[in-house]
C-alpha positions as CSV (number, residue, x, y, z in Angstrom):
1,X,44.4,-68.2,43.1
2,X,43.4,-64.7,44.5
3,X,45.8,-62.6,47.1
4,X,43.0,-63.3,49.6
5,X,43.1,-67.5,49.5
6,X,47.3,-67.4,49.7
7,X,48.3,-68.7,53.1
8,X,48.7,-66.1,55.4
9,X,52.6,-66.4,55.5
10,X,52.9,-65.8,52.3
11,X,50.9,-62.6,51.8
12,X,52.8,-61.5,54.8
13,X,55.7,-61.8,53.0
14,X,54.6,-60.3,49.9
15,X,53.7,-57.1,51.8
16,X,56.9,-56.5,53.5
17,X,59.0,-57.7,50.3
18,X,56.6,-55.4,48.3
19,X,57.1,-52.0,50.5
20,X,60.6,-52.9,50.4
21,X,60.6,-53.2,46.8
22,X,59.0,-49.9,46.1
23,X,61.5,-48.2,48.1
24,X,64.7,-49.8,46.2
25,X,63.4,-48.8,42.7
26,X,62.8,-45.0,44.3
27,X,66.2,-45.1,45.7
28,X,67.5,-46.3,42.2
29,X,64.8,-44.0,40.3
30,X,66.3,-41.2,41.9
31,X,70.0,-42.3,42.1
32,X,69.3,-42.0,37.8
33,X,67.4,-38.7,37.5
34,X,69.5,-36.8,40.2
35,X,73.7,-36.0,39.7
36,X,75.8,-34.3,42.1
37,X,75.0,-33.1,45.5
38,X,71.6,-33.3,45.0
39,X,72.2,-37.1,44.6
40,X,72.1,-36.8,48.8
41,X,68.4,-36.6,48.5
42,X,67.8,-40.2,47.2
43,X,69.6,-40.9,50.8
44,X,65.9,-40.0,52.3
45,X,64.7,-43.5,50.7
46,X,67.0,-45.3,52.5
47,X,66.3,-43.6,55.8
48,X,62.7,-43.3,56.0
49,X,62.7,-46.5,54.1
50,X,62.8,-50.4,55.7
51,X,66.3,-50.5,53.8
52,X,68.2,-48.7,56.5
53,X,67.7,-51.5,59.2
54,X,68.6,-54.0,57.0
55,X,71.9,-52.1,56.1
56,X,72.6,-51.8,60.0
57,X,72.6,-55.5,60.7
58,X,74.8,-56.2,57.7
59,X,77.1,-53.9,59.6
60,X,76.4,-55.5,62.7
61,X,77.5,-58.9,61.4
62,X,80.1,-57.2,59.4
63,X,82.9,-58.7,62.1
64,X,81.4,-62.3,62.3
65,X,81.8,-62.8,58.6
66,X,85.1,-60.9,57.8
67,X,83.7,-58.2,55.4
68,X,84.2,-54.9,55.0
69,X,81.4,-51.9,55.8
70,X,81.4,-51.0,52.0
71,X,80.5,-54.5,51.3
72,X,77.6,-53.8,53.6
73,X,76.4,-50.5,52.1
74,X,77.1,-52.3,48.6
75,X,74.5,-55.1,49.4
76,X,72.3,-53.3,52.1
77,X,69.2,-52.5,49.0
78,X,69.9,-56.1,47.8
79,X,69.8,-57.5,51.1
80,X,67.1,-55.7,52.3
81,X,64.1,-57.1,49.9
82,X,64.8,-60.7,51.1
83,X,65.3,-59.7,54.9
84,X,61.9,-57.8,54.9
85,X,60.2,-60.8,52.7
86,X,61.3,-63.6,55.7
87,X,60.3,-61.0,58.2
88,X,56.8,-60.4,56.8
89,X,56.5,-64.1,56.2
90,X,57.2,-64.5,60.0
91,X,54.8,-62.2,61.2
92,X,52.2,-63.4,58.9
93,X,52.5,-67.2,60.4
94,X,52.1,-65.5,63.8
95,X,48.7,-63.9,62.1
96,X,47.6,-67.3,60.5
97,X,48.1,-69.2,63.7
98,X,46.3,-66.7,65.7
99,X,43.2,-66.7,63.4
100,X,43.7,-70.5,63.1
101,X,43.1,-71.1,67.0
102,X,39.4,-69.1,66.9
């Protein structure tokens, strides 16, 4: 089964988990090869990246669940592949429903 015949919610998701996924192993690619302060450039990944607004509503729901921000900025590149997969898959229903009504 080709990308192309996978249901649109599913490529969707594959997309937005893949992009995502790219950016954590740069993050962690460069977290290896740099030391020191020049360790504050693998921050740019996360910034530029989709890991950063992933990382903000773990803080955000920080209070609800009783955790601590460092658990937040711990988990944020963990989180952040599953977040952006469920997100994609979303927005790729919308898409298959759309094309489904023509």
């Amino acid at each position: 089964m080709t990308f192309k015949n996978w249901p649109s919610w599913l490529r969707g998701g594959v997309i937005a988990g893949g992009i995502t996924f790219v950016f954590v192993f740069l993050y962690y690619s460069c977290s290896f090869l740099v030391s020191g302060y020049s360790g504050m450039l693998c921050v740019a990944f996360v910034m530029i990246g989709p890991i950063y607004p992933a990382g903000l509503i773990l803080n955000l729901l920080g209070p609800v669940f009783h955790y601590s921000s460092g658990f937040a900025e711990a988990n944020m590149v963990v989180f952040s592949v599953p977040f952006w997969f469920i997100i994609g898959s979303l927005i790729g229903a919308l898409v298959g429903y759309i094309k489904s009504r023509k």
